[in-house]
C-alpha positions as CSV (number, residue, x, y, z in Angstrom):
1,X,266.6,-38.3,240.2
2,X,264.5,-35.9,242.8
3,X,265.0,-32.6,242.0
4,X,265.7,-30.0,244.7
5,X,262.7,-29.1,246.9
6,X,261.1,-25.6,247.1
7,X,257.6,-26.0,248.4
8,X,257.2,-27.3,251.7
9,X,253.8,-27.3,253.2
10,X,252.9,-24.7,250.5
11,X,255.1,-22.0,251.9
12,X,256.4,-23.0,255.2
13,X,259.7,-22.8,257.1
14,X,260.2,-26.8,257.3
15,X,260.7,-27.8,261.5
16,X,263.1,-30.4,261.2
17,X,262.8,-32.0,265.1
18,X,265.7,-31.0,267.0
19,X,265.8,-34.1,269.3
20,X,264.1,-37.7,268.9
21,X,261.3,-37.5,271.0
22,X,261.9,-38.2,274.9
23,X,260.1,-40.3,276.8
24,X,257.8,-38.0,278.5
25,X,254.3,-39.2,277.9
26,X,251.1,-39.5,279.6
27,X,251.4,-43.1,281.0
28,X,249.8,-45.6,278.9
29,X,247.7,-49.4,280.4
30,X,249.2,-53.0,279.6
31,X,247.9,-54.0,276.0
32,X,244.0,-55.4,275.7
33,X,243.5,-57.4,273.1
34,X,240.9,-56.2,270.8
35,X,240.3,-59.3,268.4
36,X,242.5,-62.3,268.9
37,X,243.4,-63.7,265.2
38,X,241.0,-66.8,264.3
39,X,243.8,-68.1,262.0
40,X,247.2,-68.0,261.3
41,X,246.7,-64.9,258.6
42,X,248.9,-64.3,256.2
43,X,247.7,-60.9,255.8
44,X,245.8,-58.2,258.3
45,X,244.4,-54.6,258.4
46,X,242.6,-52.3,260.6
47,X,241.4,-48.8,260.5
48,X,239.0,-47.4,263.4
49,X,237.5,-43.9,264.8
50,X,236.4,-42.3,267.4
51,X,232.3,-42.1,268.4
52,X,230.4,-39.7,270.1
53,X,230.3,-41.5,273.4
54,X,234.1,-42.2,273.4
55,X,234.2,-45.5,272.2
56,X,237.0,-46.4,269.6
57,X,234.9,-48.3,266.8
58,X,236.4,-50.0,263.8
59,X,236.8,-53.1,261.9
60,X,240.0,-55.6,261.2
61,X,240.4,-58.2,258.7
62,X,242.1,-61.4,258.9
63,X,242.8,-63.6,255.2
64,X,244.5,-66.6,256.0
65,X,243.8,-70.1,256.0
66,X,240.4,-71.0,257.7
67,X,239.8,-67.1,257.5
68,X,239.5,-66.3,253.6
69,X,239.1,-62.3,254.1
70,X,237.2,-62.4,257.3
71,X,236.1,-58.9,258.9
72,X,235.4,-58.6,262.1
73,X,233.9,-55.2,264.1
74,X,235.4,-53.7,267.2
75,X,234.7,-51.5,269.7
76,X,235.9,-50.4,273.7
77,X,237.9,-48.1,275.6
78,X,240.5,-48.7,277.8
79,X,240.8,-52.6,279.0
80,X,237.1,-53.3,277.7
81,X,236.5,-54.3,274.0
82,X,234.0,-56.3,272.2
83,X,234.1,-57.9,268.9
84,X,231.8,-59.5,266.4
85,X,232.1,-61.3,263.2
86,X,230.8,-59.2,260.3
87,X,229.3,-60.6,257.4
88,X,231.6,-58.7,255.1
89,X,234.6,-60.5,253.5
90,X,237.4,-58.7,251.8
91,X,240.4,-55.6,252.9
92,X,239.3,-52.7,255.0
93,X,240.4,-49.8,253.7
94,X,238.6,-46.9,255.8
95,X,236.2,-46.5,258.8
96,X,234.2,-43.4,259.8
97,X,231.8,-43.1,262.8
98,X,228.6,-41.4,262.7
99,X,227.9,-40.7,266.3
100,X,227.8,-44.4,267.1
101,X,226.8,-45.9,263.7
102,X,230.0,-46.9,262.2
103,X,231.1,-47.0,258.2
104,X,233.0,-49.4,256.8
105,X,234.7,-49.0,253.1
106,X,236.4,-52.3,252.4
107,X,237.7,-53.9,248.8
108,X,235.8,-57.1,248.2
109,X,236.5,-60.0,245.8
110,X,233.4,-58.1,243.5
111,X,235.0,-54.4,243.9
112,X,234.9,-51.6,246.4
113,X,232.1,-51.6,248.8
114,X,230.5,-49.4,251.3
115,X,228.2,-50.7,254.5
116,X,227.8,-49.9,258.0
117,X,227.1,-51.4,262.0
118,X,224.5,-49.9,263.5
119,X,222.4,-50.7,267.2
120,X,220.6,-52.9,264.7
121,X,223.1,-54.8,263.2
122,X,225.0,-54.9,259.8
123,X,223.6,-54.1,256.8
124,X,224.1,-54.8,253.3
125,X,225.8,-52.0,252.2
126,X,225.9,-51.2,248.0
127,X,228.7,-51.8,245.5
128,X,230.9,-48.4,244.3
129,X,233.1,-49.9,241.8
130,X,233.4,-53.4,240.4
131,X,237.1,-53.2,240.3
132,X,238.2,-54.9,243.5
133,X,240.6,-57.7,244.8
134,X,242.7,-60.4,242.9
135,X,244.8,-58.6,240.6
136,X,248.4,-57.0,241.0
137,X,246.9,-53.9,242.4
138,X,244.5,-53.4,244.4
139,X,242.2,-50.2,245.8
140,X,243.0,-48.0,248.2
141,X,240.4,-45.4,249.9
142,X,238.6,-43.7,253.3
143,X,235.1,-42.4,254.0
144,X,233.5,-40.0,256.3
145,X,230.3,-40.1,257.7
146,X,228.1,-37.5,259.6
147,X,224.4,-36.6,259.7
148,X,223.5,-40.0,258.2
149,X,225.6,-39.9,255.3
150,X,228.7,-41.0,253.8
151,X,231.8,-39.5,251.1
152,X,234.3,-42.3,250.2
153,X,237.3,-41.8,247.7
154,X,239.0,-44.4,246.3
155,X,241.9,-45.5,243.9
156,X,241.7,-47.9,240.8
157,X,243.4,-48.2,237.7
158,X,242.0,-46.7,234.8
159,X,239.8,-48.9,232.3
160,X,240.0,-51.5,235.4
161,X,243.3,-53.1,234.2
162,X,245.6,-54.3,236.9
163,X,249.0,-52.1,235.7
164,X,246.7,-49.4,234.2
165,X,247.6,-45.4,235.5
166,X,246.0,-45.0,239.1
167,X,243.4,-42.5,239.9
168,X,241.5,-41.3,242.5
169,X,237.3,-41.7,242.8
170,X,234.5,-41.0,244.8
171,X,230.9,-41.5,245.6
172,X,229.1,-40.2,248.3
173,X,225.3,-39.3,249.4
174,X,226.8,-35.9,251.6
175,X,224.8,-33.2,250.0
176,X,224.7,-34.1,246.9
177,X,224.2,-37.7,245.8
178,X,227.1,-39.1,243.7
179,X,227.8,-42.3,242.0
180,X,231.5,-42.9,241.1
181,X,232.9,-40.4,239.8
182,X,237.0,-39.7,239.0
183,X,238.3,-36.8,240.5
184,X,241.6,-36.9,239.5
185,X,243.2,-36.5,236.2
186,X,247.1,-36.4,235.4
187,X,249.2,-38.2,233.0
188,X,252.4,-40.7,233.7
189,X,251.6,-40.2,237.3
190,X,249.7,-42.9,239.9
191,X,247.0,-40.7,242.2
192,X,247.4,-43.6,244.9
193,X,246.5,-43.9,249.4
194,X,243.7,-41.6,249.7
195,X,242.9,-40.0,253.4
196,X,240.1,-37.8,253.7
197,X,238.7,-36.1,257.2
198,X,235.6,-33.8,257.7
199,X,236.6,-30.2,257.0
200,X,236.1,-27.4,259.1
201,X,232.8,-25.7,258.2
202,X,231.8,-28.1,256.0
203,X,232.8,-30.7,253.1
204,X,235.9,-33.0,253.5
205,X,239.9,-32.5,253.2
206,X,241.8,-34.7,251.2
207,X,245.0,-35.7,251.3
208,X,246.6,-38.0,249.0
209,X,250.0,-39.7,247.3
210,X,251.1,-38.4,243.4
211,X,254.0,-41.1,242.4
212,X,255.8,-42.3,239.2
213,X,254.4,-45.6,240.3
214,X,257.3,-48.6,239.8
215,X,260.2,-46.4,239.7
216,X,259.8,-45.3,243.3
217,X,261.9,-42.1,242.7
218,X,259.1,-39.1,243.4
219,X,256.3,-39.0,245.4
220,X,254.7,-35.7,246.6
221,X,251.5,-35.5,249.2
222,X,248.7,-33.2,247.6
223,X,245.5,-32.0,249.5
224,X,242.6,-31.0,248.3
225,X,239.1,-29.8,249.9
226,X,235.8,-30.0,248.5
227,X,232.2,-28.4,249.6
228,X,229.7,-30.6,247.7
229,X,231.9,-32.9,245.3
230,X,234.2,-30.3,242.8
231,X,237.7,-30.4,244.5
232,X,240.6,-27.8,244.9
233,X,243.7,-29.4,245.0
234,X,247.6,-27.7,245.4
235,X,250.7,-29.2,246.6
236,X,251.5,-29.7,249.9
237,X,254.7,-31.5,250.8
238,X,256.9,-31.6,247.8
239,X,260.4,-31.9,250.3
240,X,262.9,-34.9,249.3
241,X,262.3,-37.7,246.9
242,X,259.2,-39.8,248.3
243,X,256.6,-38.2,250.4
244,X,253.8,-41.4,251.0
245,X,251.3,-42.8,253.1
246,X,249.4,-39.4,254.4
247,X,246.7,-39.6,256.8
248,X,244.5,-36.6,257.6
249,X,242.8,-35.4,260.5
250,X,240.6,-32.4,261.6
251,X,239.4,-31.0,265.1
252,X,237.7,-27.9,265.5
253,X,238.7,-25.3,262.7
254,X,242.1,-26.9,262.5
255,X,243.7,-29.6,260.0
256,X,246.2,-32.1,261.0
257,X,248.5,-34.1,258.3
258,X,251.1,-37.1,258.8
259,X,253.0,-38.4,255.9
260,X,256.5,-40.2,255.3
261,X,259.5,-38.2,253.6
262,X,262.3,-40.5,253.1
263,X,261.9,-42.9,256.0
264,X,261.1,-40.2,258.5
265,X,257.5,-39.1,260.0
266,X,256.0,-36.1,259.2
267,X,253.3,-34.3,261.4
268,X,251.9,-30.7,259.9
269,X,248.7,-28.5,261.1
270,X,247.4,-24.8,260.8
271,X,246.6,-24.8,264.7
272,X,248.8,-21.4,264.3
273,X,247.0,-20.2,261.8
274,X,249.3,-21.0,258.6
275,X,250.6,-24.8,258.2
276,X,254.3,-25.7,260.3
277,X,255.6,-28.9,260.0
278,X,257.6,-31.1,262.5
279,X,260.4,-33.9,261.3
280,X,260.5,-37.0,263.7
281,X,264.1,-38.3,263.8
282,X,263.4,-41.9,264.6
283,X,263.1,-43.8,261.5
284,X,259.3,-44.6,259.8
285,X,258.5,-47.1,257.3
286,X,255.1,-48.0,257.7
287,X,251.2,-46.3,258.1
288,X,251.9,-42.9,260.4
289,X,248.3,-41.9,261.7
290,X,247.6,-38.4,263.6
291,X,244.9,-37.7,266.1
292,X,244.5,-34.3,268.1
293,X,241.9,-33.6,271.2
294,X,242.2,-30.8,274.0
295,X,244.8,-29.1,272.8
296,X,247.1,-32.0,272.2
297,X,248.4,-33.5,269.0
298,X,249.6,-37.5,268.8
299,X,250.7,-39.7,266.2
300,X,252.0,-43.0,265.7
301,X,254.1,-44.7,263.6
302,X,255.8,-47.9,262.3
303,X,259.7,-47.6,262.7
304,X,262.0,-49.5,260.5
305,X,262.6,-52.2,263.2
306,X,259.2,-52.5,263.6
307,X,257.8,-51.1,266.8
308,X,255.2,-48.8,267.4
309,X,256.6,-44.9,268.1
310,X,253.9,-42.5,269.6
311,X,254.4,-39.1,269.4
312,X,252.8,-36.2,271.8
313,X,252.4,-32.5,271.4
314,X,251.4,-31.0,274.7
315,X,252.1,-26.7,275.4
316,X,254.3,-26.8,272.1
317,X,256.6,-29.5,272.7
318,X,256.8,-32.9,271.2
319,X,257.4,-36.0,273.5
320,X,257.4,-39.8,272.8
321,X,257.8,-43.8,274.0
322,X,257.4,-46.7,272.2
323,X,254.6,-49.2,272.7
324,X,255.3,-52.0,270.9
325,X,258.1,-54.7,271.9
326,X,258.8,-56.9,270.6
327,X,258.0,-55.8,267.1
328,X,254.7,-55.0,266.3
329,X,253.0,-52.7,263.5
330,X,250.5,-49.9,264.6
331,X,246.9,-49.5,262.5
332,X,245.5,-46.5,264.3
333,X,245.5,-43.8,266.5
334,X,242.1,-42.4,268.3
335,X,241.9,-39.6,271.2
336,X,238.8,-39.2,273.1
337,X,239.6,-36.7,275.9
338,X,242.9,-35.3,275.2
339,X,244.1,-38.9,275.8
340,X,245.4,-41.3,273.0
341,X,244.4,-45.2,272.2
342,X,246.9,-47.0,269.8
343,X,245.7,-49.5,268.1
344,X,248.6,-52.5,267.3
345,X,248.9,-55.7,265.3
346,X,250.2,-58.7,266.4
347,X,250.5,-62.3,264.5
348,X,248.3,-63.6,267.4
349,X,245.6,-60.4,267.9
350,X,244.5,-56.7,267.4
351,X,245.2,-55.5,270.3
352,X,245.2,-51.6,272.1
353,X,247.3,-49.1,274.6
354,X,245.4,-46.3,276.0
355,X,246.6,-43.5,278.1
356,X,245.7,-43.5,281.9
């Protein structure tokens, strides 16, 4: 079993939250649906970001029947979204905008792949890895983008085999051109859910899961930052038995991490100079995503029921409504202007709630 925890956050007094978060929100619109499902899908993912003209962009797929893997491309504010259908088949697994050019990491039937919409249209993208879908397990992974170029990490089994030991990899053209390349290396342990985010002054910030893989008994989050490709890694949330599913975010010289520790949401940043942490009371099973603009700090989360729980830090103090019900899973969480879009599926769309 877990043994008991002694790092937190590195060295951090954990905030467990005193109160579930109270309804005290900035008001958010009626749901827009962002892309209506083409078929009844039997599976569904999104992932999206903000550009520089305030437009949420991003990409959804729908695999189902009459829809083998289909992606489509997003992108709006408020009540007005677009869509398109991309020629990419396969599972999105990260999405990075680059002003308004937006990059697309997705797991295809041929291995993991990285491409791009532009003004111009879509283009072909290249091939990172040839391990992809079909098998028992399948890659996880997240890019970034800026100045034209692109860092995307990635995890696989080792040798390719379906049940082999997962690691993390990564190929980028940022500074230094890189083919894949692993950049993790530990033993009886799966390196698993990538998240990676620009980081402050240059390079990228990773965050990441370290499990026992099938026995589901230990899971710490570990973080990492890189200038060029050569990574520093350290522990970062080692609290309880399973710490999973991080997602990191940066915003001017600050860093912001979510995570799940034993079915409750996790939100941590060094906006005072040192890395707190908060503990959400109201249960969390599923993808918790953090965003921060003008001072503010918001993330969302799948409770256990499901619905969508959305979280706000405003002057120091954490408020929150849900936006989802009936039941509905959230994808992603974008904040131009110090106010928050929540992205949600549905079995019938992709649809959004922004803040008024």
């Amino acid at each position: 079993m877990r043994r008991s925890a002694a790092i937190v956050l590195l060295s951090l007094a954990l905030l467990v939250a005193a109160a579930a978060p109270a309804p005290a929100v900035g008001a958010f619109g009626a749901p827009v649906t962002v892309v209506p499902s083409p078929c009844s899908f039997v599976f569904a993912d999104a992932d999206a970001a903000l550009g520089s003209d305030g437009l949420t962009r991003g990409f959804v797929t729908y695999n189902g029947a009459g829809c083998p893997s289909d992606i489509w491309y997003f992108q709006g504010s408020g009540s007005s979204w677009t869509r398109l259908l991309s020629p990419y088949h396969g599972v999105v697994l990260g999405v990075a905008v680059d002003g308004v050019d937006t990059y697309l990491l997705y797991a295809a039937s041929d291995g993991v792949r990285i491409t791009k919409r532009t003004a111009a249209g879509f283009t072909p993208g290249r091939r990172l890895s040839s391990f992809g879908l079909g098998g028992a397990t399948e890659p996880r992974g997240d890019v970034i983008a800026t100045g034209g170029t692109w860092w995307a990490v990635w995890s696989e089994p080792l040798g390719g085999g379906e049940f082999g030991q997962q690691e993390l990899f990564q190929a980028k053209t940022y500074g230094t051109d890189l083919n894949k390349q692993r950049i993790t290396f530990v033993t009886n342990r799966d390196d698993t859910s990538p998240s990676l985010a620009r980081r402050p002054g240059g390079g990228a910030v990773l965050a990441w899961e370290r499990n026992d893989g099938l026995r589901g008994e230990v899971a710490d989050i570990k973080v990492a930052t890189s200038a060029d490709g050569a990574w520093s890694s350290r522990d970062f949330a080692t609290a309880g038995n399973l710490n999973t599913q991080p997602d990191v975010f940066t915003a001017g010289v600050s860093t912001y991490v979510t995570w799940i520790r034993d079915g409750r949401a996790v939100e941590a940043d060094n906006t005072g100079g040192a890395f707190a942490s908060h503990t959400f009371l109201t249960p969390a099973s599923f993808r918790p995503r953090v965003a921060a603009s003008s001072g503010k700090v918001f993330v969302a989360w799948t409770t256990e029921a499901p619905r969508v729980l959305f979280a706000e830090r405003a002057a120091g103090t954490w408020s929150g409504v849900f936006l989802s019900d009936p039941p509905r899973p959230g994808m992603a969480v974008t904040a131009p202007g110090g106010k928050a879009t929540v992205l949600m599926l549905s079995s019938l769309r992709l649809f959004a709630r922004s803040q008024q």
